[in-house]
C-alpha positions, 0 to 999 in steps of 0.5 A: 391669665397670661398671654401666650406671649408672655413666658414666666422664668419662674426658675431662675431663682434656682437656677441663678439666685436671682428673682426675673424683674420684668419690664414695665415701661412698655406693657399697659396695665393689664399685662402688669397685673397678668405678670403679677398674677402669675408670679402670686401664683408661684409664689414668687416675689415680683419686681416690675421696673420703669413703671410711671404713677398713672400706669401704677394706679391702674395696676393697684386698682386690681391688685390693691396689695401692690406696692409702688416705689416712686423713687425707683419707678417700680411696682412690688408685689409680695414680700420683700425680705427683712433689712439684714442688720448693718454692714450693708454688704453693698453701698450704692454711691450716687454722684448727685442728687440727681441719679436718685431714680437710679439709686433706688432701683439698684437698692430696691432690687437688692432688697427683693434679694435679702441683701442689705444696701447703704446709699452715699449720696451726692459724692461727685467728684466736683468737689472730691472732698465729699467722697473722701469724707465718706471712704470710712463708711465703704470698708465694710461693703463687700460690693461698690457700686457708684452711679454718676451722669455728665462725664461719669467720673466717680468709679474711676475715681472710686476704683483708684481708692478702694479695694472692693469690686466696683460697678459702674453705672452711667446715668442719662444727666447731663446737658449738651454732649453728656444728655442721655449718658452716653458721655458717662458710659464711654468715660467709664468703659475707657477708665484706666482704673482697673478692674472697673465693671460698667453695665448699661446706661441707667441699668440699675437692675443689672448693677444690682443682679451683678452685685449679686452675682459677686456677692453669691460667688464670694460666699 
């Protein structure tokens, strides 16, 4: 059963297109799989974002049929819709490897929504040559949406050379004055690249729902 404390927004996919993601990094395990439940019963697919392994674990001891997508931090339960078939409507750039956590939570998100995602990886802009080799792959994306940590640099770069909606999303790498991506997201909100979007730092489920939310308006 779920707490009184806990309110299910079992209708936002009609009333917005989009599934209600919850929050796991602050529920124990027992909340998770109250939420789960009730989603189950709705019929409804369930994404949980920022959830480690040993909370995962404790989760799928309940719920075998869980699935946990490590490189995103998230817990699935239900059916995630087929991959459409290529072009991707969106493609998700990373500027290193290391934004690959972020990465699979905006791709991951995407697919509980039946939209087809591409991941460019490792295309920061310290070596420009690495992005402008991958232009070609972008043109048949409707959405962009790049994801870089340190100075936050790729969607302006990006901006600049494409047409397409771009949707910035700053990541907490760095060291030193860019640790925890307040560098990146204070770069991107100052970018003279116009018509850049940025969402919050790390937020690679709203990118994802922003995308959305393009794509279903463009339609």
């Amino acid at each position: 059963m779920i707490g009184p404390d806990a309110r299910l927004d079992l209708q936002r996919r009609a009333r917005l297109g989009m599934v209600e993601a919850v929050w796991g990094q602050h529920k124990t395990a027992e909340q998770i799989v109250a939420v789960l439940q009730g989603f189950a019963s709705a019929g409804e697919v369930a994404l949980v974002t920022r959830v480690e392994p040993d909370k995962a674990a404790q989760v799928f001891k309940v719920l075998p049929e869980v699935v946990f997508h490590p490189d995103a931090r998230c817990i699935t339960y239900g059916t995630i819709p087929p991959n459409p078939a290529p072009p991707a409507d969106v493609v998700v750039l990373s500027g290193g490897s290391s934004d690959r956590t972020v990465v699979a939570e905006v791709t991951l998100a995407l697919r509980c929504h039946g939209i087809g995602v591409q991941a460019v990886m490792d295309v920061g802009v310290a070596g420009l040559h690495r992005l402008l080799d991958q232009l070609p792959k972008l043109t048949d994306a409707r959405v962009l949406i790049a994801c870089a940590g340190m100075e936050g640099a790729l969607p302006t770069v990006l901006t600049g050379l494409v047409p397409q909606p771009v949707i910035g999303v700053p990541v907490s790498v760095g060291y030193g004055i860019s640790e925890g991506g307040r560098t990146a997201l204070e770069g991107m909100l100052a970018s003279c690249a116009p018509g850049l979007l940025v969402v919050n730092i790390d937020n690679g489920y709203g990118a994802a729902m922003a995308a959305l939310r393009i794509l279903k308006g463009s339609c």
